[in-house]
FIKE-434131 format. One record per residue: residue number from 1; x, y, z of N, C-alpha, C in turn. Coordinates in pm, whole numbers, plus 32768, in hexadecimal, padded with zeros to 4 digits. Layout:
% FIKE-434131
+-------+------+------+------+------+------+------+------+------+------+
! lovex !   nx !   ny !   nz !  cax !  cay !  caz !   cx !   cy !   cz !
+-------+------+------+------+------+------+------+------+------+------+
!   NUM !    X !    Y !    Z !    X !    Y !    Z !    X !    Y !    Z !
...
+-------+------+------+------+------+------+------+------+------+------+
This chain:
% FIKE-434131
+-------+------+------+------+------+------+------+------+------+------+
! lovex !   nx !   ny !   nz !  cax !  cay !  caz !   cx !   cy !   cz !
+-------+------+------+------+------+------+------+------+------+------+
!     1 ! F560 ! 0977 ! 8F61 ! F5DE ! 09BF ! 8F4B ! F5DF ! 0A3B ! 8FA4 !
!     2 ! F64F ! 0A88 ! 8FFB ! F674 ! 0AB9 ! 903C ! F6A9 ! 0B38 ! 900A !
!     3 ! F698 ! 0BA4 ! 901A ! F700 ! 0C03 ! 8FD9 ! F728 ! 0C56 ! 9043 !
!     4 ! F792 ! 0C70 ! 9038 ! F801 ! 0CD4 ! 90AF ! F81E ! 0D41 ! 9094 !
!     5 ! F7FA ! 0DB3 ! 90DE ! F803 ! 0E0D ! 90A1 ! F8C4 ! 0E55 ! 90D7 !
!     6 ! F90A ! 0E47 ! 908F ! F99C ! 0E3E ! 90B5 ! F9D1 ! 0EDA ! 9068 !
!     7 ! FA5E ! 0EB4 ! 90DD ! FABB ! 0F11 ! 90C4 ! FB39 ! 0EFD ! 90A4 !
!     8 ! FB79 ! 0EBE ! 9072 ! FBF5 ! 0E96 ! 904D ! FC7E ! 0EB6 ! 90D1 !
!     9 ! FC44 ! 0F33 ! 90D7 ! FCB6 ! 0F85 ! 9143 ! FCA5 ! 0F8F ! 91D1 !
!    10 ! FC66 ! 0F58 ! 91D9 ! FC10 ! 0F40 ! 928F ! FC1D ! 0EA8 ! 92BB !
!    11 ! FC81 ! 0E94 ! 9312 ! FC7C ! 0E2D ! 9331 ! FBC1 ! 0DE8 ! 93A7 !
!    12 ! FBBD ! 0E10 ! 93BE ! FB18 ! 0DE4 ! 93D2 ! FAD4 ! 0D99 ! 9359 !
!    13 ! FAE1 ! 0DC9 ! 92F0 ! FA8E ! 0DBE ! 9281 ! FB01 ! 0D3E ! 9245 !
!    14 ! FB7C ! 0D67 ! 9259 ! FBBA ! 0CF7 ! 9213 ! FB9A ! 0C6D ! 9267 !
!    15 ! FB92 ! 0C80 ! 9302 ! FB6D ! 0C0E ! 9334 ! FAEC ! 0BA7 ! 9325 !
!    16 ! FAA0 ! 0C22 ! 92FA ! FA18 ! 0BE1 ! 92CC ! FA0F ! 0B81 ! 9247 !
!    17 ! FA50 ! 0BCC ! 920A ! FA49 ! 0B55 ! 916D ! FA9A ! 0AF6 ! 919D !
!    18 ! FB16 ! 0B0E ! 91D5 ! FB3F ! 0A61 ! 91DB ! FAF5 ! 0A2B ! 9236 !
!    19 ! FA9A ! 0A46 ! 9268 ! FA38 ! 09BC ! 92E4 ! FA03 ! 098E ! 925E !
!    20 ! F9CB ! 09D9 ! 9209 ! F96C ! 09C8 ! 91B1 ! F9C7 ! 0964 ! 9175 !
!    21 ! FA3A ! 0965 ! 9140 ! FA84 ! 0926 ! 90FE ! FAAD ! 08AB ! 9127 !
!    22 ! FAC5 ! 08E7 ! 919A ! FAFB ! 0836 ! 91DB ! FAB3 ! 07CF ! 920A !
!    23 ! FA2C ! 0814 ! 9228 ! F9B4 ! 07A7 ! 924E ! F948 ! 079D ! 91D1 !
!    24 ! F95A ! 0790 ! 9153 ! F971 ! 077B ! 90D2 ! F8D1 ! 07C4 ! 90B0 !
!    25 ! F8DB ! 0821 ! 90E4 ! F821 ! 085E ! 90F6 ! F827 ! 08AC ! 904B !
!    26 ! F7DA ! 08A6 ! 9003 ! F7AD ! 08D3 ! 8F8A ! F79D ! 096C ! 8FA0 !
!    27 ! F7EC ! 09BE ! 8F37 ! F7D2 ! 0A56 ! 8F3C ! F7EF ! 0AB3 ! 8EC9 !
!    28 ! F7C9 ! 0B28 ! 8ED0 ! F824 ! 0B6A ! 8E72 ! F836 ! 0BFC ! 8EBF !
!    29 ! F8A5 ! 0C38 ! 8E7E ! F8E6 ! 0C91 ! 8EB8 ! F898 ! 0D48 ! 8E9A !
!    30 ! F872 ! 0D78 ! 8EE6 ! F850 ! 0E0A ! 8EE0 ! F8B7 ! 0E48 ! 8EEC !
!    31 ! F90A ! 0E9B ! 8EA9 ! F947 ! 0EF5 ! 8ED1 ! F924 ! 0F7D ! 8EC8 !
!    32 ! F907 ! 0FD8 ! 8F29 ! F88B ! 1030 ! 8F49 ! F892 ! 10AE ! 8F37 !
!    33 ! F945 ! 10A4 ! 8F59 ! F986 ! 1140 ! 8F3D ! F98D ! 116D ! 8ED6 !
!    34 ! F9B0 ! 10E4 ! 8E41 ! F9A6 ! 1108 ! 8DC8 ! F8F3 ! 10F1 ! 8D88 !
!    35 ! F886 ! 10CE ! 8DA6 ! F833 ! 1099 ! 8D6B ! F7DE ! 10C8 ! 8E07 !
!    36 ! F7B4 ! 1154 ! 8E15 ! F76B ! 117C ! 8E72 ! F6D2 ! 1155 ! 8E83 !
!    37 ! F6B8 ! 1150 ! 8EFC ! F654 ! 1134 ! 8F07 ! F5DE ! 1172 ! 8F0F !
!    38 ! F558 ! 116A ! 8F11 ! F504 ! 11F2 ! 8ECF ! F495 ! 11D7 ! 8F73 !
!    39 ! F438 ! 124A ! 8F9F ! F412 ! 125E ! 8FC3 ! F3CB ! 121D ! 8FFD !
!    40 ! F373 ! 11DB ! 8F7B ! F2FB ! 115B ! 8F90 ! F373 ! 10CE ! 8FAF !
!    41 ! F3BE ! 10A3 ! 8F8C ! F42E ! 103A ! 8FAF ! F474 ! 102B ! 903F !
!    42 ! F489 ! 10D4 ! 9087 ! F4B5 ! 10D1 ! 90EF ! F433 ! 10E1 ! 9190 !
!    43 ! F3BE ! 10ED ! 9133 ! F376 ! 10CE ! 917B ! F318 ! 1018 ! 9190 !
!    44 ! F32D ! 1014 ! 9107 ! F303 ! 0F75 ! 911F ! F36E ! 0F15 ! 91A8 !
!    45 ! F3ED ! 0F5B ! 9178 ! F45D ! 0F19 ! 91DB ! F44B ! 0F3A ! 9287 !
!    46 ! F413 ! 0FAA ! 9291 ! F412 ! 0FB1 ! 931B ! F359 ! 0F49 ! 9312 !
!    47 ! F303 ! 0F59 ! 92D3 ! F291 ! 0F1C ! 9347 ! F2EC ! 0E81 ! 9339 !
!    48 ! F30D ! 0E45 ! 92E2 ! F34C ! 0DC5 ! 92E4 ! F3A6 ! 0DCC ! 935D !
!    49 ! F3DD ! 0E0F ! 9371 ! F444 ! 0DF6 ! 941F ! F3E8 ! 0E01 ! 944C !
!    50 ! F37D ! 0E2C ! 948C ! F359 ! 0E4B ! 94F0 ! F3B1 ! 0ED5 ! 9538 !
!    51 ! F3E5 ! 0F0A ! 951C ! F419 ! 0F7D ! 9553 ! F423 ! 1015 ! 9563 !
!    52 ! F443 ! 104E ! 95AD ! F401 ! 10C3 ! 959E ! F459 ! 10F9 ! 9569 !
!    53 ! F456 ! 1164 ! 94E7 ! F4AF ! 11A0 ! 9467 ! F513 ! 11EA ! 94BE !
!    54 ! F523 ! 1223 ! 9567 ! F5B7 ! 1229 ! 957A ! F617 ! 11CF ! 95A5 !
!    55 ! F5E5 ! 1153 ! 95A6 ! F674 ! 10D6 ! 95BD ! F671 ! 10C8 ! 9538 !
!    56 ! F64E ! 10CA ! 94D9 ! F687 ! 10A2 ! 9454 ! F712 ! 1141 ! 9422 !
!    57 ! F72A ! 11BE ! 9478 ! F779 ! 1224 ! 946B ! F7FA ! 120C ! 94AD !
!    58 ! F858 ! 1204 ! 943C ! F8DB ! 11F9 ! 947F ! F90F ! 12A9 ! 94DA !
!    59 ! F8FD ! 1296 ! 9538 ! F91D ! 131E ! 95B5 ! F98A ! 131A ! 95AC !
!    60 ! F9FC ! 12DA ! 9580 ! FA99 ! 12FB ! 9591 ! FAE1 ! 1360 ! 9518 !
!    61 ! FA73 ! 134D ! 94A9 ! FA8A ! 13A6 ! 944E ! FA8B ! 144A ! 944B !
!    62 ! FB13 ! 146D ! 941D ! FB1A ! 1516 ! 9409 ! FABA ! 1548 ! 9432 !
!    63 ! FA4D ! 1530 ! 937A ! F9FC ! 1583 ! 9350 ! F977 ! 1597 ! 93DC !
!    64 ! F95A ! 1527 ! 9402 ! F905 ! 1532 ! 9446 ! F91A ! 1564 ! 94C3 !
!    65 ! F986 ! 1552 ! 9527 ! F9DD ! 15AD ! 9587 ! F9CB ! 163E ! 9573 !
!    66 ! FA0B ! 1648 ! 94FE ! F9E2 ! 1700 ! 94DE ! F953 ! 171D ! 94BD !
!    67 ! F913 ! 16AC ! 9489 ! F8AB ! 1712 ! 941F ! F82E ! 16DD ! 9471 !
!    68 ! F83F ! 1667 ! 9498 ! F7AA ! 1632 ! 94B0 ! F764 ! 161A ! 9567 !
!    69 ! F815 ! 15F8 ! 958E ! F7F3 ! 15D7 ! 964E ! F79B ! 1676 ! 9670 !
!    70 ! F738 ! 1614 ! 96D4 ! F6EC ! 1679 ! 9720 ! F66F ! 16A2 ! 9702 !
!    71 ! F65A ! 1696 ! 965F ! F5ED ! 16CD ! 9629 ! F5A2 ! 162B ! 9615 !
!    72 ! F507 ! 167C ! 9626 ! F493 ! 1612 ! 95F6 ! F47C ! 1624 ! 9572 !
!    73 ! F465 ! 159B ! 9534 ! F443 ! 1595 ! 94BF ! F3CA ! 1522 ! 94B2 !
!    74 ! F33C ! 150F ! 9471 ! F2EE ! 14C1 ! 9448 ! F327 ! 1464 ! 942F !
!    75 ! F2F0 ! 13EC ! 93FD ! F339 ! 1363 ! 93CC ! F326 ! 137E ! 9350 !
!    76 ! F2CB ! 13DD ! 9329 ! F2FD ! 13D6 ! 9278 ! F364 ! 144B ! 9252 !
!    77 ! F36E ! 14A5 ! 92A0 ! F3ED ! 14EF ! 929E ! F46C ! 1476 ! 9294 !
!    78 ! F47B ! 1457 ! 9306 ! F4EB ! 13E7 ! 932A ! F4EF ! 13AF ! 92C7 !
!    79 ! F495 ! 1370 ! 9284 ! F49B ! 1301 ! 922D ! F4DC ! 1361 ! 9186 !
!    80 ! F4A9 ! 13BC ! 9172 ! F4F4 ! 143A ! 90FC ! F576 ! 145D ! 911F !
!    81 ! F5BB ! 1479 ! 91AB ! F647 ! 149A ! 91C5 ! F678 ! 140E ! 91AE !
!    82 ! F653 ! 13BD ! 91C0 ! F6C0 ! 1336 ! 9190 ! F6A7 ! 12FA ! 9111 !
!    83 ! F632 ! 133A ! 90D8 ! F633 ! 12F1 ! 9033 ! F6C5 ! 136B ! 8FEE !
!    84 ! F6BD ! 13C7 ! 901D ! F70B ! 1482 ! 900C ! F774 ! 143E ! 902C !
!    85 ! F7BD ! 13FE ! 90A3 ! F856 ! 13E5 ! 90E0 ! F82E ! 1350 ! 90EC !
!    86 ! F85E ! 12FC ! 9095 ! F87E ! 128A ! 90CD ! F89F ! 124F ! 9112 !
!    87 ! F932 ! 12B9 ! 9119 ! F985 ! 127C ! 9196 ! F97D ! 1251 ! 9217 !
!    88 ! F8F9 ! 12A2 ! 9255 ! F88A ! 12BA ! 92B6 ! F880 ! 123A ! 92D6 !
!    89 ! F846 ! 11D1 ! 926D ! F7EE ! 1145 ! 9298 ! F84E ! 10E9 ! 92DE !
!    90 ! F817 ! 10AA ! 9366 ! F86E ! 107C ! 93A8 ! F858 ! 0FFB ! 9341 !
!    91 ! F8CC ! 0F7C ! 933C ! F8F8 ! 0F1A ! 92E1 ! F944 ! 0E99 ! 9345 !
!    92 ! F907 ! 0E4E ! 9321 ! F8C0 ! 0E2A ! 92D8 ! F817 ! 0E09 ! 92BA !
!    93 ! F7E1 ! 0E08 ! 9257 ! F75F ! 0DF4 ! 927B ! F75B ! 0D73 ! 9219 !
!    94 ! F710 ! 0CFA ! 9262 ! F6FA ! 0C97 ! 9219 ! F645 ! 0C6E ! 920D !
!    95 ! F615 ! 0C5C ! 9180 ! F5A5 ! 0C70 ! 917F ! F580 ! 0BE0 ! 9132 !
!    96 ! F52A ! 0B8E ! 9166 ! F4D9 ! 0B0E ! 9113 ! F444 ! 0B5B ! 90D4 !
!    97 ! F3EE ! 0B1B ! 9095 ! F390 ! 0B2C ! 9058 ! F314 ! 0B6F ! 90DD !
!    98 ! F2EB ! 0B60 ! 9155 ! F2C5 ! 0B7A ! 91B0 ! F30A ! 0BE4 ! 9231 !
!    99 ! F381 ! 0BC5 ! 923B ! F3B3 ! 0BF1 ! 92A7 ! F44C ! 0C38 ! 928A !
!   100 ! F487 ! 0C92 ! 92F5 ! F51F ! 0CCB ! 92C4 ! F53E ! 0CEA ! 933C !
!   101 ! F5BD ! 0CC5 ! 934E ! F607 ! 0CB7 ! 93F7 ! F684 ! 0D30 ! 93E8 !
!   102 ! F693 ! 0D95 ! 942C ! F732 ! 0DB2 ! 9437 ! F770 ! 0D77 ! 945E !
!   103 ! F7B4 ! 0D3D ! 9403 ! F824 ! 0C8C ! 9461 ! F882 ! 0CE9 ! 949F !
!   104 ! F8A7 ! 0D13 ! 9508 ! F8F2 ! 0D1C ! 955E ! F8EF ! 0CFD ! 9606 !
!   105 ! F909 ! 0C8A ! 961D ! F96C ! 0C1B ! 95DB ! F915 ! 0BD3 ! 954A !
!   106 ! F99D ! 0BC6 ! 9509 ! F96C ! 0B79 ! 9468 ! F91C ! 0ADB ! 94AB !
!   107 ! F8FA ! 0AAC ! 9517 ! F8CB ! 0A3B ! 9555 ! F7FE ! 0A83 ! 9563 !
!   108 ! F7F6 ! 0AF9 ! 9543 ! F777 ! 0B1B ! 9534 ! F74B ! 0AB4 ! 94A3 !
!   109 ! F78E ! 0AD7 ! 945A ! F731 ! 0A9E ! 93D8 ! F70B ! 0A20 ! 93FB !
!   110 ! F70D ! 09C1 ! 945E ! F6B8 ! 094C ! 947D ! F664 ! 0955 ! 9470 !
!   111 ! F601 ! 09CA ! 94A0 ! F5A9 ! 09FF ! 94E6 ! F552 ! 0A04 ! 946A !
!   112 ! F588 ! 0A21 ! 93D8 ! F549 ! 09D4 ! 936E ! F522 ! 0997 ! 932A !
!   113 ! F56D ! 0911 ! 9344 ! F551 ! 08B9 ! 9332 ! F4C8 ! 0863 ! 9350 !
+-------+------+------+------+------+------+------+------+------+------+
């Protein structure tokens, strides 16, 4: 089973559940903004990408424009400003029992299979 970590209001994230949906892949729904994610959770998610904790930061956002561009932060800093602002986590993130892809394109989640 698959879980997505979604946004209702982001079309990215909406595109992701329907791949999930339409290529009849087993999941359940995270919704992240209401049901935040904690410290130890947003770090399990990055070693599972493989990625380094600033591609998982949405940069188009306000908060981070004003508050955060420019400055260095640790990865466990990083990883506390986005358990702190949700809104931050780029979306979608799709995670199997081993592995978690930012499906963008929603044609990543193959890649879990």
């Amino acid at each position: 089973m698959m879980t997505i970590y979604h946004n209702p209001r982001c079309a990215k994230s909406r595109a992701g559940l329907k791949y999930l949906e339409e290529n009849n892949i087993e999941h359940k729904v995270r919704l992240y903004l209401q049901e935040h994610l904690s410290v130890e959770e947003l770090s399990t998610l990055l070693k599972l990408t493989g990625l380094d904790v600033v591609d998982l930061v949405r940069k188009q956002e306000d908060y981070y424009k004003k508050e955060l561009k420019g400055k260095e932060f640790t990865t466990e800093e990083w990883l506390q400003i986005l358990a702190d602002n949700p809104k931050l986590l780029q979306r979608p993130i799709v995670q199997e029992e081993k592995k978690a892809v930012l499906a963008q394109p929603p044609e990543k989640i193959d890649e879990l299979k």
